[in-house]
C-alpha positions in Angstrom: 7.9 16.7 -0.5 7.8 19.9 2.0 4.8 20.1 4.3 2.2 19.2 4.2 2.7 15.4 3.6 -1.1 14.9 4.1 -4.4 16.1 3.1 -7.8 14.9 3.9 -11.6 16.4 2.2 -14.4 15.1 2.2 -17.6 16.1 -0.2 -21.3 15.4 0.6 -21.5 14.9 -3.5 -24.7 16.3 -5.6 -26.9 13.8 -5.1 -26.9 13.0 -1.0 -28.7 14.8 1.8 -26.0 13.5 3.8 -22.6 12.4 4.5 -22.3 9.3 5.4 -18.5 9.1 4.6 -15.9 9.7 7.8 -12.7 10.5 7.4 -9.8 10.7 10.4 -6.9 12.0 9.8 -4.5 11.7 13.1 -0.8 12.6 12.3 0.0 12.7 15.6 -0.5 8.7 15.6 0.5 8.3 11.9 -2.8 7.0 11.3 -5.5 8.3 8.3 -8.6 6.6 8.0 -11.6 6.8 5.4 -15.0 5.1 6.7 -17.9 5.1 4.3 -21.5 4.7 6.3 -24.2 2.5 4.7 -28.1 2.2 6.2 -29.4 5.0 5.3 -30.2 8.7 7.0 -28.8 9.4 10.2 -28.0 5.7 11.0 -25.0 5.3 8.0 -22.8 8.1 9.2 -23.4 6.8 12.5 -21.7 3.7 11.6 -18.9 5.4 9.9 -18.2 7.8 12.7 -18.3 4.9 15.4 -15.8 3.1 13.2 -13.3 5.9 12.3 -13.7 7.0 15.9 -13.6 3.7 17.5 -10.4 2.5 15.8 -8.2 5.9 15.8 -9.0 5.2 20.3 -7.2 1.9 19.6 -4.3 2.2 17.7 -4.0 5.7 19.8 -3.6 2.6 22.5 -0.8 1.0 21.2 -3.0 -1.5 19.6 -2.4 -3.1 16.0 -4.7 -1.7 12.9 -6.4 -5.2 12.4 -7.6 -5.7 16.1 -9.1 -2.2 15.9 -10.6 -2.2 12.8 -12.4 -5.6 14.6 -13.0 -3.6 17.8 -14.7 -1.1 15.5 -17.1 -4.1 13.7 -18.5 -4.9 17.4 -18.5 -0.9 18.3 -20.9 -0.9 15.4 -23.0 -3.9 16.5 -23.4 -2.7 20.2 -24.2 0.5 18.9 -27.2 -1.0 16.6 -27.8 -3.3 20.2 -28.3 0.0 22.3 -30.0 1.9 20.4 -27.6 4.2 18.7 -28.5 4.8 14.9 -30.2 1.4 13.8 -29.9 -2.0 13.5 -28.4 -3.2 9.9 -26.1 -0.2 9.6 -22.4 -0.8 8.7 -19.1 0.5 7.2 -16.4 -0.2 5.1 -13.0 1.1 5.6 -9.7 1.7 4.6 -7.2 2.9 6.6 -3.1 3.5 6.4 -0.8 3.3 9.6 2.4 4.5 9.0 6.1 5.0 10.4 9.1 6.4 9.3 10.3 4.2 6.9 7.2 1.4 6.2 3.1 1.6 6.4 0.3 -0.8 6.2 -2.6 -0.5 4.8 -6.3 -2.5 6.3 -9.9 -2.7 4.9 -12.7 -4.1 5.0 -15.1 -3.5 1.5 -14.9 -1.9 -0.9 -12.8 1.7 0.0 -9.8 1.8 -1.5 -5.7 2.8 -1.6 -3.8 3.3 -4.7 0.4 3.7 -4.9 1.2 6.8 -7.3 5.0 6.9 -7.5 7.7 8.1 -9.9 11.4 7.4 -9.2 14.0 6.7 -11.7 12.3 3.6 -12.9 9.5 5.9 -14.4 6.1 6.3 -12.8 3.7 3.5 -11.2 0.7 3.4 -10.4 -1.2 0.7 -8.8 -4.8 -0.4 -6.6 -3.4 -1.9 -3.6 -6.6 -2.9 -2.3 -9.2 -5.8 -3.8 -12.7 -5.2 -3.2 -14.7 -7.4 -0.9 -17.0 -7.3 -3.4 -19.9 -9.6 -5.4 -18.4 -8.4 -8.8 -14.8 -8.9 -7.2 -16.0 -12.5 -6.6 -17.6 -12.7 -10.2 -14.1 -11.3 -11.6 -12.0 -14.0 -9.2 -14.0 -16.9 -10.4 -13.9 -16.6 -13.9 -17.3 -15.5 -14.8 -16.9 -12.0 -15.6 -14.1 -10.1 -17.3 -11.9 -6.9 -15.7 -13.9 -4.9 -18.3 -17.5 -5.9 -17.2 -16.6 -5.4 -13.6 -17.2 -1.7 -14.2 -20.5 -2.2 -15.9 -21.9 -5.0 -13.9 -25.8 -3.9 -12.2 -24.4 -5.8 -9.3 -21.0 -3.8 -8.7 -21.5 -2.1 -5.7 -23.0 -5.2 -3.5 -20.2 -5.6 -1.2 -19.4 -9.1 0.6 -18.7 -7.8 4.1 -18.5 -4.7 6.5 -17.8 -3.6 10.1 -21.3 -3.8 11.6 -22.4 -6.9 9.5 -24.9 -9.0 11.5 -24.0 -11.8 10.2 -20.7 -12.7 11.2 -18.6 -12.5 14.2 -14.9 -11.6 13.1 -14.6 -9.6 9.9 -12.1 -10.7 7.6 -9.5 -7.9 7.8 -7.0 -7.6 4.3 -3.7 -6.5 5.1 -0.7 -5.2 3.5 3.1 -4.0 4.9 5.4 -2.0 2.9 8.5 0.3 2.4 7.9 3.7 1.8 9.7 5.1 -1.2 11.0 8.5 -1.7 8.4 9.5 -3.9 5.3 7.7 -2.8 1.9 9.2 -2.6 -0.8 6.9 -1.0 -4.7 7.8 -1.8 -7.1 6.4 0.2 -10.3 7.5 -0.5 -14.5 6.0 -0.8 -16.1 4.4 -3.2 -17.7 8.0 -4.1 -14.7 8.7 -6.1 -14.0 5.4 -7.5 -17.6 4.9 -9.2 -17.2 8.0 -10.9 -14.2 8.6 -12.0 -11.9 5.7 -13.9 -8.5 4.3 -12.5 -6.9 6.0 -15.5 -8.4 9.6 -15.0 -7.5 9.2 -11.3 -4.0 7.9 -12.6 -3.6 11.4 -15.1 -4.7 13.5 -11.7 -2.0 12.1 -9.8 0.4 12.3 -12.7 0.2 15.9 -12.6 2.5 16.6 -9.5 0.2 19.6 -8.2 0.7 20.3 -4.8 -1.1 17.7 -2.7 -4.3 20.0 -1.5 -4.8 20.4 -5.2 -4.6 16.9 -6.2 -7.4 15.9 -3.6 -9.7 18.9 -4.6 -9.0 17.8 -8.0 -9.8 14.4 -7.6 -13.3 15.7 -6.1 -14.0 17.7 -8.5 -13.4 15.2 -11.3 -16.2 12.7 -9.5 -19.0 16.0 -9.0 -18.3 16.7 -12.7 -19.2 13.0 -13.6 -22.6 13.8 -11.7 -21.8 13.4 -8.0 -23.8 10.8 -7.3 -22.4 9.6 -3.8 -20.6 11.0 -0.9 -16.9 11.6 -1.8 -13.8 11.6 0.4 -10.0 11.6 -0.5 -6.8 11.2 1.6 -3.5 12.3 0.0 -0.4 10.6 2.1 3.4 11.3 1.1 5.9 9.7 3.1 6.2 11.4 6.5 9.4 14.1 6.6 11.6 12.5 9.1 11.3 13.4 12.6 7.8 14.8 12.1 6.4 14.1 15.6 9.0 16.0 17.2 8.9 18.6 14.8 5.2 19.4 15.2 5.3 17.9 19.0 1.8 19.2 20.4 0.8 20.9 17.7 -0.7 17.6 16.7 -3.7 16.2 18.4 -3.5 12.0 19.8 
């Protein structure tokens, strides 16, 4: 895929007076990053900015994507401690550190990453994140079907998220893989995933538009399904080989 590789927006949605969502997108670092604020005006993009700032400084220090994503929970906390936005606030967060030939993938709630790819075994397309979720729980235990999952009253009560006050350590979900020739990661809030279905966002991707208009598709599909939250979508190919020393300091650490 010829540059770009990447593509980031964001979309305050038509129902929000703000945008809580964050999204960081540091090629430079081969790190991308979507943070999605909770706790209302002024205090949840507070959150989401501490996070997506807070763990972009870490990994920019050398420092694995689950110890910042941690750093970025207790970031949150002091900030509630000190005075900065208020107490309760919090984030979820999904973010995708990547090299030349493998990535991994963190979160922590319920913002996602899906895997569109075609190669000569036909397309795929699959979630590669599970919700921390009530209705995730629900769907684990038994007591709900995949089906009601999307209906449920209760679907977006999430189980955990950086700035919880209730626990220490946040439990950080992981995942490594191999980049394929024709992978195309989306990471994106839960904005896009309440409105718009996994198969809609499946028949987007499927179109093999240039990646700019896939993301401002995939916006456009959740405002025209009402908009009722704040929206953000990263589109990631595999890097081009040699990409840091092809855009040297044109990229910002």
């Amino acid at each position: 895929m010829p540059l770009p590789y990447f593509y980031a927006t964001t979309n305050i949605g038509l129902k929000r007076e703000n945008n809580e969502d964050t999204i960081v997108s540091k090629p430079g670092d081969n790190l991308w990053i979507v943070a999605d604020g909770m706790g209302g005006h002024a205090s949840g993009e507070v959150a989401s900015e501490i996070a997506g700032k807070t763990i972009a400084e870490n990994v920019n220090q050398g420092k694995p994507l689950s110890i910042a994503i941690q750093s970025a929970h207790k970031a949150i906390l002091d900030a509630a401690e000190s005075g900065i936005g208020h107490f309760g606030m919090g984030s979820t967060v999904v973010a995708l550190k990547s090299s030349s030939n493998s990535y991994q993938i963190a979160w922590v709630g319920d913002s996602r990453a899906y895997l569109w790819s075609d190669d000569e075994e036909g397309p795929l397309f699959t979630q590669l994140t599970v919700d921390h979720s009530y209705v995730q729980m629900l769907y684990e235990s038994g007591a709900i079907s995949r089906e009601e999952m999307l209906t449920h009253p209760e679907k977006n009560i999430i189980t955990q998220c950086l700035g919880s006050v209730d626990i220490d350590q946040v439990r950080v979900d992981l995942i490594d893989r191999e980049w394929q020739r024709n992978d195309l990661i989306l990471l994106c809030s839960d904005g896009l995933t309440d409105a718009v279905d996994n198969q809609s966002i499946c028949n987007i991707l499927a179109k093999g538009k240039e990646i700019s208009e896939t993301a401002q598709e995939l916006i456009q599909a959740a405002l025209s399904r009402g908009g009722r939250d704040n929206i953000s979508v990263i589109l990631i190919a595999k890097p081009p080989s040699g990409i840091r020393r092809m855009l040297g300091s044109l990229i910002p650490n």
